[in-house]
N, C-alpha and C positions, 0 to 999 in steps of 0.2 A: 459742157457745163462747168467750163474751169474756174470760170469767173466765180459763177454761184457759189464752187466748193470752198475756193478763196475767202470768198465774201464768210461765209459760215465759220470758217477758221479762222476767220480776225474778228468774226464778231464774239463768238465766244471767248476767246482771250481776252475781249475789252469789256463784256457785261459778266463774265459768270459771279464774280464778287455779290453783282446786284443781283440775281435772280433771287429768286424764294426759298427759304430753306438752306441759305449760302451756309448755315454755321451747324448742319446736320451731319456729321460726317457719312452716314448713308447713302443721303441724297447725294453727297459731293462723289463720291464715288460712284454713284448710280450715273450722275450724270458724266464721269470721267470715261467711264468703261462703253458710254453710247457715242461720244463723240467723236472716240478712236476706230469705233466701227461704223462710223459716218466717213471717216475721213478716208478709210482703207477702201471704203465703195463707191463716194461718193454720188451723185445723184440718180441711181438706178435705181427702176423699178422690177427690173429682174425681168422673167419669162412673161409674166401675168400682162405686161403693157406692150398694149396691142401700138407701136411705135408708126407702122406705116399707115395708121388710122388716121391718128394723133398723136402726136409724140406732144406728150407735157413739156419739157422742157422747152419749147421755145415761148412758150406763155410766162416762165416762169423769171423774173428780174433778178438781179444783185446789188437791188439798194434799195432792202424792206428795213422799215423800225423794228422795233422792237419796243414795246411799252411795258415798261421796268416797274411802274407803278399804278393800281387799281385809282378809274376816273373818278373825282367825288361822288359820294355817294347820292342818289335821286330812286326814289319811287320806280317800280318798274312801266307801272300804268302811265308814267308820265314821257316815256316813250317807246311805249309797246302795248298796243292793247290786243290781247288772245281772243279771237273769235270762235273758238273753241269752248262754249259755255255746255259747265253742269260736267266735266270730266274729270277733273281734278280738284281734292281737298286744297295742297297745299303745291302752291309754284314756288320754283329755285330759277333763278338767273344768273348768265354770265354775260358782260359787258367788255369787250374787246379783252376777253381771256381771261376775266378774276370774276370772282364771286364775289356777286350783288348784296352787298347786306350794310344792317347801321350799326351794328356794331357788335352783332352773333353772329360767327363765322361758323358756329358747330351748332344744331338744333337736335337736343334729345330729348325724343317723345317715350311719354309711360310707360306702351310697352317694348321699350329695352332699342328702336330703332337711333339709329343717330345718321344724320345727314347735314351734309355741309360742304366747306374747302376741306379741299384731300390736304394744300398746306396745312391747316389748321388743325387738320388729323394726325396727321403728320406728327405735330408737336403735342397733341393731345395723347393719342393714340399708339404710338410708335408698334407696339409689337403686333397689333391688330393689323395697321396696316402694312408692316415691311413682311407680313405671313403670308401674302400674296402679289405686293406689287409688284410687278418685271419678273413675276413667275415664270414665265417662257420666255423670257431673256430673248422679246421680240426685236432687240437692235439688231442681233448678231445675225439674224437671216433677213433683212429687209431696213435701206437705209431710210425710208421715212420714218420708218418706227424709231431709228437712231436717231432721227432729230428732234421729234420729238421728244424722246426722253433727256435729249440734252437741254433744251432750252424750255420743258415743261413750267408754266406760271403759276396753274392752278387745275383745278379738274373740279367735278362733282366727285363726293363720299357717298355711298350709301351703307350701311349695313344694316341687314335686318336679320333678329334672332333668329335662335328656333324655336319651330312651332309659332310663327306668328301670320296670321292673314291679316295682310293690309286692304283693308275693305275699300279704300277709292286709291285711284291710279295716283302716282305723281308725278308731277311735269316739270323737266329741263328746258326752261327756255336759253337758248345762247344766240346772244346779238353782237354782229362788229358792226361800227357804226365809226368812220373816222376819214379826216381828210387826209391822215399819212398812207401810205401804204402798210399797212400792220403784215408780220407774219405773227400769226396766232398758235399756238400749243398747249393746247390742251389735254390734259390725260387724266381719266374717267375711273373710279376703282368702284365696284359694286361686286357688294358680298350678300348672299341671300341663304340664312341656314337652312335644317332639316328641315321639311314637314312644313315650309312656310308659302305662301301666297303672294303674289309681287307682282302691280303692273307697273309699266314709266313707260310716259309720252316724252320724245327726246326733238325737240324742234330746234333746229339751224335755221336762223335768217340773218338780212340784212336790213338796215335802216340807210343810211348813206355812208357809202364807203370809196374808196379809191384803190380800186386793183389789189383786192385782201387777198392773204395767201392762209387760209385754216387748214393745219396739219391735226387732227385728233384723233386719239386713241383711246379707247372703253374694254376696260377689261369687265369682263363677269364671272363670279362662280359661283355655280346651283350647287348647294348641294341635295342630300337625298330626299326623296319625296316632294319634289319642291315643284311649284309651276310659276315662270316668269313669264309676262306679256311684256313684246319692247318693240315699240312703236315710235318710228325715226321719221320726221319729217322735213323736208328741205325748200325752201323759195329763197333760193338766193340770184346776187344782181348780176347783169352780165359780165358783167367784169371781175368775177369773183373768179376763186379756186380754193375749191377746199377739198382735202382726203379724209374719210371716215374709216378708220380701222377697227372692226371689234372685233375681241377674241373673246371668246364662251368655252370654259370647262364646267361641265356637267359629269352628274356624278349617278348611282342608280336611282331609276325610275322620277327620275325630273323631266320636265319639259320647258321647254324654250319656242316660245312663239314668237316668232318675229315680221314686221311689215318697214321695210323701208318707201318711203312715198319719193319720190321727185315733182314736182313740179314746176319749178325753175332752176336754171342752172348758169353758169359762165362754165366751167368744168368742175364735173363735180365724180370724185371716186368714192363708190363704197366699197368696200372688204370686208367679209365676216368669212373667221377662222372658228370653226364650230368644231368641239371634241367633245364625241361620245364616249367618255373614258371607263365605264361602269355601265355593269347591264343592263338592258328594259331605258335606257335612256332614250328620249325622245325628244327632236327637232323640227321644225316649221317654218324655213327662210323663207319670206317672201319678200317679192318687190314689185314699184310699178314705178315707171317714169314716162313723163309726159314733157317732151320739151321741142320745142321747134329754131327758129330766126339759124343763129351759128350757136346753138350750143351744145355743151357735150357731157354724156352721162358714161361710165364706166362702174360697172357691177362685178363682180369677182365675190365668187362664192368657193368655199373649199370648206367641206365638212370628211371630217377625220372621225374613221367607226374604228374605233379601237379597242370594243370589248361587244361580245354576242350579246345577240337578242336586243339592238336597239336601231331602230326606227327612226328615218328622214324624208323631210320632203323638201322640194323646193319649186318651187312657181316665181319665176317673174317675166312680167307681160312691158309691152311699151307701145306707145305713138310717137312717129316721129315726122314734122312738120318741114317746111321750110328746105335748108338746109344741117337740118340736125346731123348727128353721129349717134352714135348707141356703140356700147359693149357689152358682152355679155362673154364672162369668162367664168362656166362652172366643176368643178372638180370634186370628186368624191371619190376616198381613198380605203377601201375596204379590205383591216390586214389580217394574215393567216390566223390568227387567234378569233376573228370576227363573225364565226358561226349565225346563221340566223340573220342575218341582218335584212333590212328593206327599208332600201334607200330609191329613192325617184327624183326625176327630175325634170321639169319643164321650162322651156321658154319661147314666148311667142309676141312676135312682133307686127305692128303694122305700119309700112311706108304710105302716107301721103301724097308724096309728089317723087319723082325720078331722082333728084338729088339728094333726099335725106338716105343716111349710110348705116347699114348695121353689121356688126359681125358678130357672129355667135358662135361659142365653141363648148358646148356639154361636153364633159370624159367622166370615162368612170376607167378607177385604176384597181382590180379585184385582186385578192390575193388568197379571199377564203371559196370552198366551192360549196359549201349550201347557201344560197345567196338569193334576193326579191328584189333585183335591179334595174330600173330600165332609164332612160335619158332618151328626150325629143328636142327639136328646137324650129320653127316656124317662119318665115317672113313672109310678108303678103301683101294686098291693098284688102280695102273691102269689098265685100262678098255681093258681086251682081246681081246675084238670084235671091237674096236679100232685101237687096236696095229695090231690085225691082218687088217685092212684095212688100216692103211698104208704101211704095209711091203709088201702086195699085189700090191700098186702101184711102188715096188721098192726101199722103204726111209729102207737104212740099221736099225735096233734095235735098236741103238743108238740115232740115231737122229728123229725115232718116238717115244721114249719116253720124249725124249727132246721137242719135239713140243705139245705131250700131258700135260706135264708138264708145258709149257710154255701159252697153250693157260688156263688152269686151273688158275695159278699167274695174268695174265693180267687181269681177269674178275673184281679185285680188284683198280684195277691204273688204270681201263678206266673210272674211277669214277670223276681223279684228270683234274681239268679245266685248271691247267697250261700247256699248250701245249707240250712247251720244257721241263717240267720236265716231264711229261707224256712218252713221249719220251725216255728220258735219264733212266728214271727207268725203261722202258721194255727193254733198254740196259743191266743192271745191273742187271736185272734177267736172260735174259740168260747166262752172265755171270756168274753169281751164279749158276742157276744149270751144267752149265760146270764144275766149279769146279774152275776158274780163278778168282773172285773175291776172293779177301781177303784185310786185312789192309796193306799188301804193298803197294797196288797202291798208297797210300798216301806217302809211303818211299821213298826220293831223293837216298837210296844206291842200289836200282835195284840189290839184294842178293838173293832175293828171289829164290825158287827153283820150278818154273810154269810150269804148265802139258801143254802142247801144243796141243790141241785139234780144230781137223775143223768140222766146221758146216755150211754145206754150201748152208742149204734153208733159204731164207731171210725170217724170220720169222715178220718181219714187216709187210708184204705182203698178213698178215694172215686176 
């Protein structure tokens, strides 16, 4: 990857002036102090990347733009419409890396929330947000995280007081959509006080693009008594690639629910760095990805129990079609101080056909000895003795594997507390495994060339 390193290294010499925030001397440091530890590692993913699977780097080019400037501004509905009706009061968007808006970059509601551009917080905001941004000085063990903070555009803000419950969820939608090849950078800061209530639906898609590269990072911090729902969605094109990095510190007696969904990909990585740093803390990662043709999914879970008496779980499931890939890399690190804990962990998969690939690797690294630990991991086809009872009650081949398949995905979304999105995503999965999801549905030109397929036990009913 020398080229690429190169490439990084002359591209920041020749745009940092432009970027955002160029005249913050924080940021300029912020971003001096990431790009030195990009350069010292340059494009490694360390231990976590499963190389002989897929090795990222050969996907990845040395002659991506870089878009220095947010696209005029347009209505989000006039090229994205969310089928995700009745989940969210109020929608935030990004457009090939900046924040969507006409001319409020910062929105602050009565009670005391403010959400917007992190730049714009940034200059708003200053001691608010430099109280937590690059708290874990994520460049210095992990070069994605360093490029990103180098060449960061924009991110979503959240903060939300204490003591406050946000009574409907709110939704990040983020769209690339471009004929250049964009590398995109995004970095995410969400602050949620004592005693407060917080969902976010966080969707990734595409519209049309040309071999995008989305590097993103989401920082969150619960504090005490607090509960966050965070619910990440993804259909991107084939030809994408994008990294999702979140880190979570929590504090006592908060929870953190989580649901990463896949259903399309080009390569797509998630990451969630989860610290239990305060007792009675509680966590909830889950995931589910569904993808087939050549594409590929990487999940990397690492929850860090760093203080007694708090509680984790993890579950993620997958199908994989065609000639897919899967990864499943999870870790749970329980240190002598960590009395009490109960941490678990699951993952199960189902192959399709001979050629789709998965590897799985659960660990668990103990250090304390009162402990409630266990880790499983599954791969399989579906179940004969199944299949054969439904086809015994008359359900054509077709549609009992369909219903196998389907009740297998939901075990993951009956997790998710938002009703209507709950809902809506066991729509989109049987869609997906139909075969009629795709990123057209997002497309106004209806070109598309869709398989018409009836299925006609209401699997709702299940």
């Amino acid at each position: 990857m020398e080229k690429f390193n190169a490439f990084i290294k002359n591209s920041f010499n020749k745009i940092r002036a432009s970027l955002p925030a160029n005249n913050n001397e924080k940021v300029n440091s912020f971003r001096q102090v990431a790009i030195e530890n990009f350069l010292k590692k340059g494009l490694l993913l360390g231990k976590l990347e499963n190389r002989d699977n897929f090795p990222i780097e050969k996907e990845i080019s040395d002659d991506y733009e870089f878009q220095l400037q947010p696209t005029p501004y347009q209505p989000l509905d006039s090229i994205f419409k969310c089928k995700i009706k009745g989940i969210a009061s109020n929608t935030f968007a990004f457009f090939n890396g900046w924040y969507l808006h006409s001319g409020n970059p910062i929105t602050i509601f009565p009670n005391g929330m403010i959400i917007g551009s992190l730049i714009a917080a940034i200059e708003c905001y200053p001691d608010l947000v430099f109280s937590r941004l690059g708290k874990h000085r994520l460049a210095g063990n992990n070069s994605l995280n360093a490029l990103n903070e180098a060449f960061f555009t924009d991110g979503i803000f959240i903060y939300i007081p204490d003591n406050v419950v946000v009574e409907h969820p709110m939704q990040v939608v983020n769209l690339i959509s471009s004929d250049q090849k964009l590398l995109v950078n995004n970095h995410n800061l969400i602050m949620v006080g004592k005693n407060s209530n917080f969902s976010l639906v966080y969707c990734n898609d595409s519209i049309h693009s040309e071999n995008s590269f989305a590097n993103n990072v989401t920082e969150i911090y619960i504090e005490e008594n607090t509960i966050v729902n965070f619910c990440k969605m993804e259909n991107k094109d084939a030809k994408s690639i994008m990294l999702e990095h979140v880190v979570v510190e929590q504090k006592s007696h908060s929870q953190f629910l989580s649901n990463a969904i896949t259903f399309n990909a080009g390569y797509v990585r998630n990451q969630f760095h989860v610290t239990l740093a305060e007792p009675f803390a509680e966590a909830r990662v889950n995931g589910l990805y569904l993808v087939d043709k050549k594409q590929v999914v990487d999940n990397h879970v690492f929850v860090n129990h760093a203080a007694p008496d708090c509680t984790s779980h993890q579950l993620y499931k997958g199908i994989l079609d065609d000639e897919a890939i899967a990864n499943f890399n999870g870790h749970i690190l329980v240190s002598q101080d960590a009395q009490k804990t109960a941490a678990f962990q699951t993952n199960r998969n189902i192959t399709l056909t001979d050629e789709a690939k998965i590897t799985t690797k659960p660990f668990l690294e103990i250090y304390a000895d009162d402990v409630q630990c266990s880790h499983g991991a599954t791969v399989g086809q579906l179940n004969d003795t199944e299949m054969f009872y439904l086809r015994s009650r008359g359900i054509c081949e077709r549609n009992a594997r369909m219903l196998l398949m389907y009740a297998f995905a939901v075990e993951v979304t009956s997790f998710i507390d938002i009703i209507n999105l709950r809902s809506r995503l066991n729509e989109m999965i049987q869609r997906r495994l139909k075969g009629e999801l795709s990123l057209c549905d997002q497309c106004f030109l209806n070109c598309s060339d869709r398989k018409n397929f009836s299925f006609e036990i209401d699997v709702s009913l299940l």
